[in-house]
C-alpha positions as CSV (number, residue, x, y, z in Angstrom):
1,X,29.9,4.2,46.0
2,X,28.2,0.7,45.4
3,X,30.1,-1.0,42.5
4,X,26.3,-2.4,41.8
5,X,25.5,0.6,41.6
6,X,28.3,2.2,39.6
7,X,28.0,-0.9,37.4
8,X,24.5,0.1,36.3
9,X,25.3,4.0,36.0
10,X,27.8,2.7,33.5
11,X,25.8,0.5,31.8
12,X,22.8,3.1,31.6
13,X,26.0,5.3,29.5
14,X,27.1,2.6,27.3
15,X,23.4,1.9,26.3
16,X,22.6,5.7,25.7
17,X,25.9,5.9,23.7
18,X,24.8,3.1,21.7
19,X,21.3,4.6,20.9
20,X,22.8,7.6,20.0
21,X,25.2,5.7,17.2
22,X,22.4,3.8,16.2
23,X,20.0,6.9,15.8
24,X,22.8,8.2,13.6
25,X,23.1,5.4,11.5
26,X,19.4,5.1,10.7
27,X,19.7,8.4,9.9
28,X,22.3,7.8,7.2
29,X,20.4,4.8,6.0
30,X,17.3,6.9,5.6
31,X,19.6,9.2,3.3
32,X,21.0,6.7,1.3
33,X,17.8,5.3,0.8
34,X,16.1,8.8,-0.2
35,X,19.0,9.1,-3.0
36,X,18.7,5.5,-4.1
37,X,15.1,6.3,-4.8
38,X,15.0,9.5,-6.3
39,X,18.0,7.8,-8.6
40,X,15.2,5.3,-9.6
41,X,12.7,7.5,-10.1
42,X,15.5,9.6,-13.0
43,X,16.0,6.7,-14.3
44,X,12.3,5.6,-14.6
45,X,11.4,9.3,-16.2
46,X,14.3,9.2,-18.3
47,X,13.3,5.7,-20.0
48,X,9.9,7.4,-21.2
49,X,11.9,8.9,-23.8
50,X,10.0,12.2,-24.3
51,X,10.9,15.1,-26.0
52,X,11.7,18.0,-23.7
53,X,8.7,20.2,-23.5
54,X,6.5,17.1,-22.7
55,X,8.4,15.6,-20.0
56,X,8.2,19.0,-18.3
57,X,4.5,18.9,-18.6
58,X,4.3,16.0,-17.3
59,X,6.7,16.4,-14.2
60,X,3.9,19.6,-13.8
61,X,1.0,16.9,-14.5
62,X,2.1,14.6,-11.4
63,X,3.1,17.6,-9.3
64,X,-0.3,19.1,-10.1
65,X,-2.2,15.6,-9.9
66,X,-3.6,15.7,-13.3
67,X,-1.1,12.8,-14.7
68,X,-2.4,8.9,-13.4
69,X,-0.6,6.2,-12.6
70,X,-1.0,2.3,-12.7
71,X,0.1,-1.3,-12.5
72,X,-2.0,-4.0,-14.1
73,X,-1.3,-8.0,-12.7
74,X,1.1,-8.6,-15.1
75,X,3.3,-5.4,-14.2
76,X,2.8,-3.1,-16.9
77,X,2.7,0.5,-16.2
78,X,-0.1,2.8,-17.8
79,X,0.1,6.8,-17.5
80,X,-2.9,9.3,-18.5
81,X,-2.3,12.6,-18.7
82,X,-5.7,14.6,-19.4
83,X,-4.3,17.8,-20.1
84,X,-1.8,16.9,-22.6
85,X,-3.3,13.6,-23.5
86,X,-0.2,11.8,-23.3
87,X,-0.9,7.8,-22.7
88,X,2.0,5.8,-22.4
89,X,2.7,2.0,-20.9
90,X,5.9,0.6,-19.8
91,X,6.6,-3.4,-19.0
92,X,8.5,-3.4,-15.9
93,X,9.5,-6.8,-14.0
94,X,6.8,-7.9,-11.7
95,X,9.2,-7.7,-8.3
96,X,9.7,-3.7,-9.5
97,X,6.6,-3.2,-9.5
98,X,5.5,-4.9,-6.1
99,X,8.3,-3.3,-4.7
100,X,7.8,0.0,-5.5
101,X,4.1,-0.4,-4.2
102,X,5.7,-2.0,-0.9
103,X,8.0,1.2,-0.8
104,X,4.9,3.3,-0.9
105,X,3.2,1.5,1.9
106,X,6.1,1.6,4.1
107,X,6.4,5.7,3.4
108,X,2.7,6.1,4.3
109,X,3.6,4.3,7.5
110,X,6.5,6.4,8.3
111,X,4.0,9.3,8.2
């Protein structure tokens, strides 16, 4: 056989191999990332400091869409719930909230 020719065969396996460990660590990364997130958003829900029957209506507020959600300029974070009229605000650091508006953009992109 060519040893050009046998070079390139082996290069075209080394390269696959590669892709193949690579796929699998972006894979892993997506995990970790998934988990780091969903520990943020415990943590987030936990700081509200509600009492246990309203947290769960409003966990079934955002699932159901009823709750709202926003970030003013300086960072602060207002809720509205219209079903159980729950209104609460939360300062959070200005880089929290730009990143967690970033994260959303890149999920929507992912999509």
């Amino acid at each position: 056989m060519n040893m050009r020719l046998k070079k390139v065969l082996d290069d075209i396996q080394k390269t696959e191999n590669k892709i193949l460990e690579l796929q699998e660590h972006v894979r892993q990364l997506r995990i970790q990332k998934k988990q780091m997130e969903d520990a943020e958003i415990i943590k987030a829900i936990r700081s509200m400091k509600m009492d246990s029957r309203k947290m769960l209506t409003f966990l079934d507020g955002i699932q159901n869409g009823t709750v709202t959600m926003q970030f003013d300029e300086e960072g602060n974070l207002s809720m509205d719930s219209s079903e159980t009229g729950i209104k609460k605000e939360e300062n959070m650091d200005r880089e929290m909230s730009t990143g967690l508006i970033e994260e959303r953009e890149d999920l929507e992109d992912e999509e």
